[in-house]
C-alpha positions as CSV (number, residue, x, y, z in Angstrom):
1,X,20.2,34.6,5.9
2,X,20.0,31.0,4.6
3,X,16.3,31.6,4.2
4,X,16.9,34.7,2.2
5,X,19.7,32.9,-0.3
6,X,16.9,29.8,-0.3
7,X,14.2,32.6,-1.3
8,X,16.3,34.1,-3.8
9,X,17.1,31.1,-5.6
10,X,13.7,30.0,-6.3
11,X,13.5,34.5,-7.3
12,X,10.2,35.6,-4.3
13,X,11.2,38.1,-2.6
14,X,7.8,38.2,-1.4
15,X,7.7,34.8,-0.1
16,X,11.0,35.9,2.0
17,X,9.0,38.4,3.6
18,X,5.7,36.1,4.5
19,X,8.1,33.2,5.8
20,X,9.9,35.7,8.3
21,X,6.5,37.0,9.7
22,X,4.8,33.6,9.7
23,X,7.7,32.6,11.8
24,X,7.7,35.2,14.2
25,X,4.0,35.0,14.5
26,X,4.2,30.5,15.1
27,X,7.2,31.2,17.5
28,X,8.4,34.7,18.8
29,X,11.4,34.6,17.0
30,X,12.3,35.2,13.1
31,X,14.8,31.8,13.5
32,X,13.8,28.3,12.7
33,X,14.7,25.6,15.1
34,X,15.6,22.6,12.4
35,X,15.7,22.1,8.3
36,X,12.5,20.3,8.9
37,X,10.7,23.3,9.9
38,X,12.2,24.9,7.2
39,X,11.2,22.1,5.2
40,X,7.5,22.2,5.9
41,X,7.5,26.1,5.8
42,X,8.6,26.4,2.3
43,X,6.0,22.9,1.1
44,X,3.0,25.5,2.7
45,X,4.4,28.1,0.8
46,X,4.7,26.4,-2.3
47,X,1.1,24.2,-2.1
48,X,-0.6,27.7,-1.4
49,X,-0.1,28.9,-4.8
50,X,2.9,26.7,-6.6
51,X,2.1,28.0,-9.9
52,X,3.7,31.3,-8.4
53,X,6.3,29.7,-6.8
54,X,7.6,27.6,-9.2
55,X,7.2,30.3,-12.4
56,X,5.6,27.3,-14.3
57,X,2.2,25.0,-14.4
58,X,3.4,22.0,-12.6
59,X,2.0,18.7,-11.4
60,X,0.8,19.3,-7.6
61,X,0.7,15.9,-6.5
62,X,3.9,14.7,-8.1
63,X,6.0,17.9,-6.8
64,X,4.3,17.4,-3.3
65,X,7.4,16.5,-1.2
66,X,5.6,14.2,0.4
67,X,5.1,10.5,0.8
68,X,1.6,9.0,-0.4
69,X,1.6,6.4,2.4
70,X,-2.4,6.2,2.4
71,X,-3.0,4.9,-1.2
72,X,-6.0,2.6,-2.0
73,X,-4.2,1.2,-5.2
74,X,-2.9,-2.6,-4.8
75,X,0.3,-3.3,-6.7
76,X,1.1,-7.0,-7.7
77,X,-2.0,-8.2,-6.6
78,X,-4.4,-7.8,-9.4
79,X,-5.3,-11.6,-10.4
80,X,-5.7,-12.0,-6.6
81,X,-8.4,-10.0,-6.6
82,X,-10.5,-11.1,-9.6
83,X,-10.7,-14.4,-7.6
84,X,-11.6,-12.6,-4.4
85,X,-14.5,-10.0,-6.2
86,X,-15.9,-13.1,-8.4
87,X,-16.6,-15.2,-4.9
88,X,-18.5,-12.1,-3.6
89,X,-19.9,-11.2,-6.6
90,X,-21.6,-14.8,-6.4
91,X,-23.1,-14.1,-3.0
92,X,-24.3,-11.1,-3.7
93,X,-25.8,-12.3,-7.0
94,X,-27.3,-15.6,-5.5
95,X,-29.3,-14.5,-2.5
96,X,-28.7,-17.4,0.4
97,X,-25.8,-18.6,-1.0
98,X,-22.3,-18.9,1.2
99,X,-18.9,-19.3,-0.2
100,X,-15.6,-19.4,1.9
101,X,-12.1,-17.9,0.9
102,X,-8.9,-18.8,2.4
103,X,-5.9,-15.8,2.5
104,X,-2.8,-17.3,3.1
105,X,0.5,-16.2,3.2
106,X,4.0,-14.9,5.1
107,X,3.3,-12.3,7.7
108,X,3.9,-8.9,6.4
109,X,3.0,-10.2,3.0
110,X,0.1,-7.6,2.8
111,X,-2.8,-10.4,3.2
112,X,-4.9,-7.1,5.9
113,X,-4.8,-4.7,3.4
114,X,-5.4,-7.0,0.0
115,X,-8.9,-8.2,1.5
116,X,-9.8,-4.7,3.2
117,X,-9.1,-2.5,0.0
118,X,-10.2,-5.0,-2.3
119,X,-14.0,-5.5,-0.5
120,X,-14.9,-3.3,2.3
121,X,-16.2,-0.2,0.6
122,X,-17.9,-2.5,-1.9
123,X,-19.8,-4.6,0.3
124,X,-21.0,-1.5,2.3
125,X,-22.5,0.0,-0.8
126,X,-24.6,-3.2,-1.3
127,X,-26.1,-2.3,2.0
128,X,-24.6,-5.4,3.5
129,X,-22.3,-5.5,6.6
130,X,-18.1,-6.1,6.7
131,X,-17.4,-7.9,10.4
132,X,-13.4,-7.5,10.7
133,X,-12.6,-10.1,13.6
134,X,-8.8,-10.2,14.5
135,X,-7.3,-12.8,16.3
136,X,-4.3,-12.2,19.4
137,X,-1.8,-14.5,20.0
138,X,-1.6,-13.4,23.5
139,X,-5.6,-14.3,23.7
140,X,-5.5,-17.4,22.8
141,X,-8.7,-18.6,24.9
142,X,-10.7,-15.5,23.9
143,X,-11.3,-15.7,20.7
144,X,-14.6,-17.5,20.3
145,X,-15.5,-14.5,23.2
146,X,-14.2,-11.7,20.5
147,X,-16.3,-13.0,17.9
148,X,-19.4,-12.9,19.9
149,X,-18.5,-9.1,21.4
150,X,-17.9,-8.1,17.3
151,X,-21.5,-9.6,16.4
152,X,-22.8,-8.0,19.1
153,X,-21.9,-5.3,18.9
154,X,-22.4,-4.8,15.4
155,X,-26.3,-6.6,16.1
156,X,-26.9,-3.3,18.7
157,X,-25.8,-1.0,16.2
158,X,-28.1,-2.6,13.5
159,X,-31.0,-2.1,15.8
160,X,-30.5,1.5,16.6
161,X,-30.1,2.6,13.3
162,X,-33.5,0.5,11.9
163,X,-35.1,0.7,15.3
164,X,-36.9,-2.5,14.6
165,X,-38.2,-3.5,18.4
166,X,-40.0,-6.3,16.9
167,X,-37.1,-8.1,15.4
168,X,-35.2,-6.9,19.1
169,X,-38.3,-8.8,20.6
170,X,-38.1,-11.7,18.5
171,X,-34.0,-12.3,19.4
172,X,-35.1,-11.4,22.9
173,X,-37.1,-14.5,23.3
174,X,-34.9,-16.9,21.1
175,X,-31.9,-15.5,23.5
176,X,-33.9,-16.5,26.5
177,X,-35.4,-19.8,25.4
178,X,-31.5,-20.8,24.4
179,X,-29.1,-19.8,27.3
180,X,-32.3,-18.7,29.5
181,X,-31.6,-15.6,32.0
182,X,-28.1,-15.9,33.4
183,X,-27.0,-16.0,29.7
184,X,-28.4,-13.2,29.1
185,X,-27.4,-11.4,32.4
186,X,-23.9,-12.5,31.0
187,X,-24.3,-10.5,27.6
188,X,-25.6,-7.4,29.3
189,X,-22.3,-7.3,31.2
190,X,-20.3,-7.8,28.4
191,X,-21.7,-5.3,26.5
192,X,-23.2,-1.6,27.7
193,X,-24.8,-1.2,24.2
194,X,-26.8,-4.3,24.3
195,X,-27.9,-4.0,28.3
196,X,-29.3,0.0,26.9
197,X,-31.2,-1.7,24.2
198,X,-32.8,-5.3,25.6
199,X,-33.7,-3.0,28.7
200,X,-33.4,-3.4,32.6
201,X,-36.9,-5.6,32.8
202,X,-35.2,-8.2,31.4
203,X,-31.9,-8.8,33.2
204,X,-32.4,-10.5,36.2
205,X,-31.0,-9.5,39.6
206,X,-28.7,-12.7,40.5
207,X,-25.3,-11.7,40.4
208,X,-23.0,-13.3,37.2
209,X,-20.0,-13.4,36.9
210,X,-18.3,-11.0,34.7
211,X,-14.6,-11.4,34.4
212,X,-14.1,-12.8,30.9
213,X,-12.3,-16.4,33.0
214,X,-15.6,-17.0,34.2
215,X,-17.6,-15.7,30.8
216,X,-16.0,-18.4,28.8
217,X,-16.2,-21.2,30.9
218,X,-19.8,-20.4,31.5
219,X,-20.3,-20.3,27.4
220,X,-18.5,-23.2,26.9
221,X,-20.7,-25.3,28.4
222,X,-23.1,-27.0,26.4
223,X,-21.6,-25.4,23.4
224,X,-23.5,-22.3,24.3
225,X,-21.1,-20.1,22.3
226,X,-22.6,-21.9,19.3
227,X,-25.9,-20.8,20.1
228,X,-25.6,-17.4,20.8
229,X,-23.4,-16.8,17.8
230,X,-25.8,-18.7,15.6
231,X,-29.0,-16.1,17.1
232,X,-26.7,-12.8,16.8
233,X,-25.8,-13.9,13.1
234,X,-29.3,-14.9,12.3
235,X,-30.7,-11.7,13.5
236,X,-28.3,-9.4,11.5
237,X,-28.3,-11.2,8.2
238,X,-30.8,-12.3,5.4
239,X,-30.9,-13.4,1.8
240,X,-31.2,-10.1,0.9
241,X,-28.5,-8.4,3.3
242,X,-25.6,-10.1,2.7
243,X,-22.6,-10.2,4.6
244,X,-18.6,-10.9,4.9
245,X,-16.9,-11.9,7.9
246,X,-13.7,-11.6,7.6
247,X,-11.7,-13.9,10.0
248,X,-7.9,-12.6,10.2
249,X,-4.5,-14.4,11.5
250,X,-6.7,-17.5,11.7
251,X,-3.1,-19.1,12.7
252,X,-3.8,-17.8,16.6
253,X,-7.6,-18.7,16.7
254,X,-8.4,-21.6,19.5
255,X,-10.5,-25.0,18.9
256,X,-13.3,-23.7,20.7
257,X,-13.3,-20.4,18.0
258,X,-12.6,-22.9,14.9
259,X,-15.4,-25.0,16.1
260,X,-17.6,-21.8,16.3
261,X,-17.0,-20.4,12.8
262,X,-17.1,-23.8,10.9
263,X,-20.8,-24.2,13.0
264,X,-21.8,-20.6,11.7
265,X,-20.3,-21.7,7.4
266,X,-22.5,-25.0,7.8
267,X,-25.7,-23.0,9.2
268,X,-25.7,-20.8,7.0
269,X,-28.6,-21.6,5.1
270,X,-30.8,-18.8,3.5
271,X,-27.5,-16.6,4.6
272,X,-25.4,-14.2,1.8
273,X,-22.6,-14.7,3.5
274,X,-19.0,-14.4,2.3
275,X,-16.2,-15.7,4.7
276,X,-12.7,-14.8,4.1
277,X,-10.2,-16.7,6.6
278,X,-6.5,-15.5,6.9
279,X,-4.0,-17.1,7.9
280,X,0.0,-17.4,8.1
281,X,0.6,-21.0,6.2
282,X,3.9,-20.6,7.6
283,X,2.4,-21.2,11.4
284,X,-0.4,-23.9,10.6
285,X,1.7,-26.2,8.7
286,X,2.4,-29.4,11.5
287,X,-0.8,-31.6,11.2
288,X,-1.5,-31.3,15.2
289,X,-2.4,-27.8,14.3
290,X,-6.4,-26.6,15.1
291,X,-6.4,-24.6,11.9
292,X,-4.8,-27.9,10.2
293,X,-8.1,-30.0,11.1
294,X,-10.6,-26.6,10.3
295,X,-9.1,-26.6,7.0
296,X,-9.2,-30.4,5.9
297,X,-12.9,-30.6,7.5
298,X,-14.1,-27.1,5.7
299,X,-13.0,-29.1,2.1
300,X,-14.8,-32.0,2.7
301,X,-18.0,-29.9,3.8
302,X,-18.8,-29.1,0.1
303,X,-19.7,-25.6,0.4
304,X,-17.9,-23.6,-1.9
305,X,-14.0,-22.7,-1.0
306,X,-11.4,-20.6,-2.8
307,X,-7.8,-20.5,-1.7
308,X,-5.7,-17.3,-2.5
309,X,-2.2,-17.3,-1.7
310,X,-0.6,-13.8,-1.2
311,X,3.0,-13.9,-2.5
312,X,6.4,-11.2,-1.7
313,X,6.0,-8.8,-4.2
314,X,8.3,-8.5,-7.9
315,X,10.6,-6.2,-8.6
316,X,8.2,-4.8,-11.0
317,X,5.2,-4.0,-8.1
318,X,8.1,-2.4,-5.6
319,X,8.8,-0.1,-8.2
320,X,4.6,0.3,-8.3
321,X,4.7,1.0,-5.1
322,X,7.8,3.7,-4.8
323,X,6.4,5.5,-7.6
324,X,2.8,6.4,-6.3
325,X,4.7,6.7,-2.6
326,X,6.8,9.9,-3.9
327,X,4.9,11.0,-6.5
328,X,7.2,10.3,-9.7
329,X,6.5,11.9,-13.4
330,X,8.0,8.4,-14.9
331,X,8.5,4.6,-13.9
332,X,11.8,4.4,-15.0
333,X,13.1,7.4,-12.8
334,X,12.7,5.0,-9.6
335,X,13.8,1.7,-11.1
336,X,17.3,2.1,-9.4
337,X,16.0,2.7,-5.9
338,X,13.3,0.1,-6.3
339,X,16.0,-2.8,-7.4
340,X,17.7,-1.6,-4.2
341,X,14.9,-1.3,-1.8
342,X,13.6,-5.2,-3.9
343,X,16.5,-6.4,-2.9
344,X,16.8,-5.3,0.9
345,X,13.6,-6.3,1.6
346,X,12.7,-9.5,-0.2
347,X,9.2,-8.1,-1.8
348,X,8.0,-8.3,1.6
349,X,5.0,-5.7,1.4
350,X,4.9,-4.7,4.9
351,X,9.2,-4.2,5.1
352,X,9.4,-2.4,1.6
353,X,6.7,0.7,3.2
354,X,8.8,0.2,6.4
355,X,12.1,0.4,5.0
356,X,10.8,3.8,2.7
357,X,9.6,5.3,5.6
358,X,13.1,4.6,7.0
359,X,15.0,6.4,4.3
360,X,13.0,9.1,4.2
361,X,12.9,9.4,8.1
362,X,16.8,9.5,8.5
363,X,16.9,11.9,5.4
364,X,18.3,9.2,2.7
365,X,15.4,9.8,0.4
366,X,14.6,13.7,0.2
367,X,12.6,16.1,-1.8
368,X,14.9,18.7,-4.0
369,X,13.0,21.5,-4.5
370,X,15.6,23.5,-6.2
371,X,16.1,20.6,-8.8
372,X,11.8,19.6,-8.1
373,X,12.4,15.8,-7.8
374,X,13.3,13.1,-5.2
375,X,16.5,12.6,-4.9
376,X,18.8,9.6,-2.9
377,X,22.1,8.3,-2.8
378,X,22.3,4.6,-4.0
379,X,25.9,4.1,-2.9
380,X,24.4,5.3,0.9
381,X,21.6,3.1,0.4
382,X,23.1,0.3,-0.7
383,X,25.2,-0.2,2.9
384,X,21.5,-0.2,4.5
385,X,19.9,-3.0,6.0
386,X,16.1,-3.1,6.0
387,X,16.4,-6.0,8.9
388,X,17.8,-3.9,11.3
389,X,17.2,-0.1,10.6
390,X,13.7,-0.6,9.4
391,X,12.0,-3.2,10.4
392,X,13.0,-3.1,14.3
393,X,15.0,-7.0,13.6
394,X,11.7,-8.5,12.6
């Protein structure tokens, strides 16, 4: 019956009658179990021909009833990026050239997603390469290891797709000549992709170790992870395939990892190469730091280095944000909610999608289509705290 006085409100009777078979087809029985299912029966309805189902021409996306968490658009950060673009614009320009960009900021200030959206698609329709390398705090003595797995990884892709066995030769024997055959017994076990492509023949039968305890302290003597990572880069890169590293939460990255990627920024000759460092300024203040020292001895190297920080967001980019998150006809219609969710959450990027995901989870924030707008309660909202409900107490 409610789905009949629902149906009769918005005047299709013959919507009635496809929602009560649908129903009985999806579940044996002409009931729904919860207003959600109703909920999503009635958006299917209405997105399969809304012109119908509204008796009027409306805007699809805007009368969607639901939330646009997957944008590509960045709010707030637009001078951000020019500096960002123009220090890759120069390496791609400048064949050879490397330039270095520091990301700081709080965590949850958005620093991921500013660098991602802002360069990845771009640098991959140059032809060149993107080599995302996250750091762990709980893996703290890994990290130059990661680094080495990511380029390797990426350097056994590269080779499949061009099947170039003469540059695979060529790395082969500069592999060999540098960390000789138990380094490269090491690799193989490391990595599947790379034992398939340098071939059996070449691994010798010795048994290495391959727990990653024993993989590290074997690389870190006589700075071997230097050598391999310089070889791997080298083999992947050129002055006419140019490529970003991007180096993210920096703040966790050991000595032995800092000491790798400064080595790979000052060898970078005949290199377009475009590192982007992250980090949480918040965490690398104290001067004992590692990432103190990396920073201080990067500026006095003299290569080219930009420093971008990545500030809470204004009042005016929340509101940005809620608007292409619901799908609003006009700003000024969210201005309200956006104060209150500004104010609950700081401008914190990452805690204003969390706590909209929160209101419209618990039902605070809801989709009218009898009225065909989002509606909310502010005096509800207001009592909310983003801290608790949303965020998990981060």
């Amino acid at each position: 019956l409610f789905i009949l006085e629902l149906m009769r409100a918005f005047g299709s009777v013959e919507s009635t009658r496809n929602i009560s078979s649908d129903a009985d087809v999806a579940s044996g029985s002409p009931y729904y179990e919860s207003a959600r299912e109703v909920g999503d029966h009635l958006h299917s309805i209405k997105t399969s021909d809304p012109n119908d189902f509204f008796f009027e021409s409306v805007d699809h996306d805007a009368l969607s009833g639901r939330l646009d968490l997957v944008s590509k658009k960045l709010h707030g950060r637009e001078n951000k990026q020019v500096v960002l673009l123009d220090a890759y614009k120069r390496v791609i320009e400048n064949a050879g050239n490397c330039e270095v960009v520091m990301v700081s900021g709080f965590s949850g200030a958005g620093k991921t997603i500013f660098v991602e959206q802002s360069i990845h698609q771009r640098i991959l329709r140059k032809g060149g390469l993107f080599l995302p390398i996250k750091f762990d705090m709980h893996q703290l003595e890994c990290g130059a290891l990661s680094i080495i797995l990511v380029v390797l990884k990426l350097f056994c892709k590269s080779i499949v797709d061009s099947e170039e066995n003469e540059r695979l030769s060529r790395l082969k024997n500069d592999l060999e000549q540098a960390i000789g055959n138990e380094g490269i017994n090491i690799l193989t076990n490391l990595s599947p992709d790379f034992r398939r492509i340098i071939g059996n023949s070449s691994i010798s039968a010795s048994r290495e170790p391959n727990n990653v305890g024993s993989t590290v302290g074997w690389m870190q003597q006589n700075n071997r992870f230097n050598y391999i990572f310089r070889l791997l880069v080298g083999a992947i890169t050129g002055p006419t395939k140019p490529i970003i590293l991007f180096l993210d939460d920096l703040q966790w990255a050991d000595a032995a990892s800092l000491d790798l990627i400064r080595s790979i920024i000052l060898d970078s000759e005949e290199r377009s190469m475009l590192v982007i460092e992250s980090y949480r300024e918040s965490e690398v203040s104290h001067n004992d730091h590692p990432f103190f020292s990396h920073l201080r001895e990067l500026r006095m190297t003299g290569i080219p280095l930009e420093e971008i920080k990545i500030d809470n967001l204004k009042k005016v980019d929340v509101n940005q944000i809620l608007f292409t998150v619901i799908g609003m006809s006009e700003l000024s219609k969210t201005e309200l909610l956006a104060d209150i969710i500004y104010r609950k959450t700081g401008g914190n990027a990452l805690l204003v999608i969390e706590f909209i995901k929160y209101l419209w989870d618990e039902g605070l924030l809801w989709f009218s289509f009898r009225q065909r707008r989002w509606q909310w309660d502010n005096k509800t909202l207001e009592s909310k705290s983003v801290f608790k409900n949303a965020a998990g107490g981060c």
